[in-house]
DRENDO-417436 format. One record per residue (C-alpha): z, y, x; residue number from 0. Coordinates in nm, 2 decimals. Layout:
// residues N
[[Z,Y,X],NUM]
...
//
This chain:
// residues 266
[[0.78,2.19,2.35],0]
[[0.45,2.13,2.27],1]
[[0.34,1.91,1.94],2]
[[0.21,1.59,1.99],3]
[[0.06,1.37,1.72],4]
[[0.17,1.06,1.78],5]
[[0.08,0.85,1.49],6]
[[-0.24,0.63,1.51],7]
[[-0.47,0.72,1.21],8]
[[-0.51,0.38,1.05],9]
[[-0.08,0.37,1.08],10]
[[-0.07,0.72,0.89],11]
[[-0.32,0.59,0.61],12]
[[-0.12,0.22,0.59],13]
[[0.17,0.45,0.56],14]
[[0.06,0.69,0.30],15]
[[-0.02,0.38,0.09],16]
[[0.27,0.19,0.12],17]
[[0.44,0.54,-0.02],18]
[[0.19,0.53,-0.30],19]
[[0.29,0.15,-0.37],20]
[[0.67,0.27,-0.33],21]
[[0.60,0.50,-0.62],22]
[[0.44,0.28,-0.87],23]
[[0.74,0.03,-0.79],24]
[[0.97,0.31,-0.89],25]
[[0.79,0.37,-1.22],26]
[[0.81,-0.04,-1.29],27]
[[1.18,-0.12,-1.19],28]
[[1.36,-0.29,-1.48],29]
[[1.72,-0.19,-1.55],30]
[[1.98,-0.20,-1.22],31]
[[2.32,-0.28,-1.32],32]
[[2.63,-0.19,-1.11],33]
[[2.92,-0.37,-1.09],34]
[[3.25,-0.23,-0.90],35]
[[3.26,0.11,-1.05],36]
[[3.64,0.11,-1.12],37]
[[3.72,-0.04,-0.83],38]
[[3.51,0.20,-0.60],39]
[[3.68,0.38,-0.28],40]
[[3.74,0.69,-0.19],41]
[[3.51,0.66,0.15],42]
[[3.12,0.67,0.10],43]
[[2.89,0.52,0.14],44]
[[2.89,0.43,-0.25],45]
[[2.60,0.16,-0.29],46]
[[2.71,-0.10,-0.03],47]
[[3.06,-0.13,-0.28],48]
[[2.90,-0.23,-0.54],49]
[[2.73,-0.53,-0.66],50]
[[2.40,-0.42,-0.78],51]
[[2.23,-0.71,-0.97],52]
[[1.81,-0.65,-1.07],53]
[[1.51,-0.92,-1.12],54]
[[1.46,-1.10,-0.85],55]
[[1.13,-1.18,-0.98],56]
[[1.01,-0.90,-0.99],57]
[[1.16,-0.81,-0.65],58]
[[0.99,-1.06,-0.53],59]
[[0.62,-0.96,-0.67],60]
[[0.73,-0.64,-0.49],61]
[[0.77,-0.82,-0.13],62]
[[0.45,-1.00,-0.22],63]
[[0.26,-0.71,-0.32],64]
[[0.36,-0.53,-0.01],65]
[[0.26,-0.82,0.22],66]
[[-0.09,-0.86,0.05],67]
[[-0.12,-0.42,0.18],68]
[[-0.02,-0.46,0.53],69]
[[-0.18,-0.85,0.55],70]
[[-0.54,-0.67,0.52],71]
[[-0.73,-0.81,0.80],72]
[[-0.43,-0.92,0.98],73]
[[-0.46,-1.26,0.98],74]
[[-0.08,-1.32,1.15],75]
[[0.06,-1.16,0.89],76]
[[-0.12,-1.30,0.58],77]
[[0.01,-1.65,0.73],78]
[[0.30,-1.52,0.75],79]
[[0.30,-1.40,0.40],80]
[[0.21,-1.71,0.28],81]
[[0.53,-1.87,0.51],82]
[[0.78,-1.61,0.28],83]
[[0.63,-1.74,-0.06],84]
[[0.65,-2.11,0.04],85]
[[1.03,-2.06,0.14],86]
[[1.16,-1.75,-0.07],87]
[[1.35,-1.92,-0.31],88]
[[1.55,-1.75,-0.55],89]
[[1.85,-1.78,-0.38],90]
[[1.73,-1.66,-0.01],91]
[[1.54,-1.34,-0.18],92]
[[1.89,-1.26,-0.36],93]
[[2.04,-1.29,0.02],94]
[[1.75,-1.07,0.14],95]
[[1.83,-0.77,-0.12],96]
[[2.17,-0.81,-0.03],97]
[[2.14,-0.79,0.38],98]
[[1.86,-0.55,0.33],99]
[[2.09,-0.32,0.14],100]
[[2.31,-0.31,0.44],101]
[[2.03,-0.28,0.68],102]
[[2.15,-0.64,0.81],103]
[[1.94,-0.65,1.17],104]
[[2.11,-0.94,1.32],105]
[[2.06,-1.15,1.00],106]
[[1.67,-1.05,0.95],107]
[[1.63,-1.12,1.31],108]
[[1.80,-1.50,1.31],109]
[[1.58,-1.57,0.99],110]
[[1.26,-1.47,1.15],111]
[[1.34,-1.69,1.45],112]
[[1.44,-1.97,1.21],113]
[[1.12,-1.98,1.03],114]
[[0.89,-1.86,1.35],115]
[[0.80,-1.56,1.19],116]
[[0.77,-1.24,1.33],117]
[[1.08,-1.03,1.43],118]
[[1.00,-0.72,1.26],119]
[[0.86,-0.86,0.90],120]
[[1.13,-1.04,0.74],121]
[[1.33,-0.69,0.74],122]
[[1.02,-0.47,0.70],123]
[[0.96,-0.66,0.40],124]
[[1.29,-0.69,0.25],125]
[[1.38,-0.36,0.32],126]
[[1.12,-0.14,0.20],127]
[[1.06,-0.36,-0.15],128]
[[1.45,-0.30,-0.18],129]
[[1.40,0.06,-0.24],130]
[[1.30,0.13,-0.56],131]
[[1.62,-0.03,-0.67],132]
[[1.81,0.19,-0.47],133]
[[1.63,0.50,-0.57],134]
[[1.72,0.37,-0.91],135]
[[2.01,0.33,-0.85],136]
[[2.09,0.67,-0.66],137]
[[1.96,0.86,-0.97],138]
[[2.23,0.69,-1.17],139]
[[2.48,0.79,-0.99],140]
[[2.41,1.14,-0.89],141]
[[2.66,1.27,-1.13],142]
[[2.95,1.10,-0.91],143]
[[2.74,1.20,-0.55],144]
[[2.73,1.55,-0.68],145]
[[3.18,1.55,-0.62],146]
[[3.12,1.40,-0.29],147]
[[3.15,1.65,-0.01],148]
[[2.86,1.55,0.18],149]
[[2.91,1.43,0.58],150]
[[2.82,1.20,0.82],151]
[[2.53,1.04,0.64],152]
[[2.38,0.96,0.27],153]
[[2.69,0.93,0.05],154]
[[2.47,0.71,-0.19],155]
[[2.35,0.40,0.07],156]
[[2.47,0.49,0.39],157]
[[2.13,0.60,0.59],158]
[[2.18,0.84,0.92],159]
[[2.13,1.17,0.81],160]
[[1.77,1.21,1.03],161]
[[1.60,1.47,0.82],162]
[[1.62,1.73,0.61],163]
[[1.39,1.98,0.47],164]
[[1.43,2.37,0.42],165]
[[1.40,2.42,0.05],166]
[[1.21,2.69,-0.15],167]
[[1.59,2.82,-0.18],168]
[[1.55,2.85,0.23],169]
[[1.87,2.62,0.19],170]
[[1.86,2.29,0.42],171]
[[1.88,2.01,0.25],172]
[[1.95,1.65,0.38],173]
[[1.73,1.41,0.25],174]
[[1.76,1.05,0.27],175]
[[1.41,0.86,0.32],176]
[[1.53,0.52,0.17],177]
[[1.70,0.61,-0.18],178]
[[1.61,0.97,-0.20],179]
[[1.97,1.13,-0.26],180]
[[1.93,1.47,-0.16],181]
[[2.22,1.72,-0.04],182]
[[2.25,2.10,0.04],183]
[[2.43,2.18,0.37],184]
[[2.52,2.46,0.62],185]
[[2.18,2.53,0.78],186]
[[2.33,2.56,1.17],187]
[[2.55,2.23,1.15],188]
[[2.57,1.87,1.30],189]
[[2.48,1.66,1.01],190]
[[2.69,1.39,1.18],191]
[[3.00,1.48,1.34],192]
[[3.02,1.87,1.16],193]
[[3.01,2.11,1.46],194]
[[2.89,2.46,1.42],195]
[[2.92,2.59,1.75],196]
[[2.77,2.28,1.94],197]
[[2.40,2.27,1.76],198]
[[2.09,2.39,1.90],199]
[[1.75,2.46,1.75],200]
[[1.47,2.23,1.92],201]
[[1.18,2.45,1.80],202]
[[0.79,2.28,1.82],203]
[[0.52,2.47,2.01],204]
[[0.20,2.54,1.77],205]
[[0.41,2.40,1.41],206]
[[0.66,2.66,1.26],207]
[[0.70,2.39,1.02],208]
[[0.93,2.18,1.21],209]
[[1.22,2.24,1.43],210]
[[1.49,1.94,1.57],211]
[[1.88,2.07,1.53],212]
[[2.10,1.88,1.80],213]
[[2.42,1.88,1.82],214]
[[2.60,1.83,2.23],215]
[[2.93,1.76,2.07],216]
[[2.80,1.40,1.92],217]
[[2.44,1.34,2.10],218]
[[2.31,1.32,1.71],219]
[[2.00,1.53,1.58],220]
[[1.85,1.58,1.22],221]
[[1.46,1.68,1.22],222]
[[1.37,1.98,0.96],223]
[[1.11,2.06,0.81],224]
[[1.02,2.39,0.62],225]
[[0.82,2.32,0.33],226]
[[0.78,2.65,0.23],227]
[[0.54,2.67,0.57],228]
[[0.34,2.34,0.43],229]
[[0.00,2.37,0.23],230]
[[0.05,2.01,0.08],231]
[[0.38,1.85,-0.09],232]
[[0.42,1.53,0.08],233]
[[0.70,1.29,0.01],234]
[[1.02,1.32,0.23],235]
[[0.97,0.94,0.28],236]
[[0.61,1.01,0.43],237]
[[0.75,1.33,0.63],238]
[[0.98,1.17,0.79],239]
[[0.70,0.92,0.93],240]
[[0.47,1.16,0.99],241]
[[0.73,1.37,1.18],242]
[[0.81,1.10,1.42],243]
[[0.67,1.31,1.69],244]
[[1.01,1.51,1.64],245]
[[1.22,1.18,1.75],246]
[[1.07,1.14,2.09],247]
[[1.12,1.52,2.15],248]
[[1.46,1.48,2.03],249]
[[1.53,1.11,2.24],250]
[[1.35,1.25,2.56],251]
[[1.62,1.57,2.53],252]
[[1.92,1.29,2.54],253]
[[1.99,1.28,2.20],254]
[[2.01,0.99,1.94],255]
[[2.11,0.92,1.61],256]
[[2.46,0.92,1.57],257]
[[2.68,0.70,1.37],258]
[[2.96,0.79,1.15],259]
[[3.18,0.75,1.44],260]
[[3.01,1.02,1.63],261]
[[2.91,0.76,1.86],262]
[[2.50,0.80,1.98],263]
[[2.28,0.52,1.84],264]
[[1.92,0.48,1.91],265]
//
């Protein structure tokens, strides 16, 4: 399989500064507090049981912020932006963080059509300005992710394990794009249903960088990427964009994301 570059240039640059805006959120986010911890389950994901409470002020300077990058002569989406300040009271952007937490599609989607705006913002906006609190909040609890053995997806939020990266160790290690927990695991195994003996390697003609590992047991694939073969550190959360080339190989081949069900999800 040949590699294709599918990402428009202007998308990779809007995308390399919305990671650089990420990480000067990150350096900024006041204290995260979570509630729950004594009452948490045994099952992971561990995020989505607790109630994490932050400043919705500032998360909302963060959504703002992020709006005023992608609104750059786009003159839909700076009305649109302007729409969200008007209507984003505090108690809708405390609903936002919430449902954005969980990845909420169906309720993103209803307030968009609600309020005329367009489908993907709401959620694009929520989402992403959610993130530094989740980082955050991932770092504090790595001590209690660190006794979790590690399947079917991030232990900290719950993101589909989609990537991973081949350490300077040569170990493969999962890496969630949205709160950063990071993981070690077998290097020929299904990040989502387990199975050894049912993964192939999708390698990419022209990058020895980057190969797809597919499991037929569960129709789910994780892209990987050696970073030992890389001249430039990026970010996994900028990898994973700029790898998306790897998820039309892998989608073309039959496979999908899987669930934690084992069930194929696109």
């Amino acid at each position: 399989m040949a590699k294709t570059n599918v990402l428009d240039e202007n998308y990779e640059q809007l995308q390399k500064k919305i990671q650089s805006l990420n990480e000067k959120w990150r350096s900024e986010v006041s204290e995260v507090t979570l509630k729950g911890m004594e009452n948490l389950a045994a099952s992971s994901p561990i995020i989505p049981q607790l109630e994490m409470s932050i400043n919705i002020d500032q998360y909302q300077t963060f959504i703002e912020e992020l709006l005023q990058l992608i609104g750059q002569n786009n003159t839909e989406i700076t009305a649109a932006a302007e729409k969200i300040k008007e209507i984003a009271t505090s108690d809708i952007l405390q609903k936002w963080f919430t449902e954005a937490i969980a990845v909420n599609h169906f309720y993103f989607k209803n307030f968009a059509e609600e309020n005329n705006l367009p489908e993907w913002l709401p959620i694009f906006a929520a989402e992403h300005a959610a993130r530094p609190y989740l980082q955050a909040a991932t770092a504090e609890l790595e001590p209690r992710l660190k006794e979790i053995n590690h399947n079917h997806g991030c232990h900290s939020c719950g993101e589909p394990a989609r990537f991973a990266v081949i350490n300077k160790k040569g170990k493969k290690e999962l890496t969630c794009p949205r709160c950063l927990h990071m993981w070690e695991e077998k290097k020929i195994s299904c990040a989502h249903c387990g199975s050894e003996d049912k993964v192939v390697i999708l390698k990419v003609e022209g990058d020895e960088s980057a190969e797809i590992h597919a499991c037929h047991k569960c129709k789910g694939y994780t892209k990987v990427i050696d970073t030992r073969k890389m001249f430039k550190k990026e970010s996994p959360t900028l990898l994973d964009v700029k790898s998306i080339h790897l998820d039309y190989i892998a989608q073309e081949k039959g496979f999908g994301i899987s669930d934690d069900e084992g069930h194929e999800t696109h």
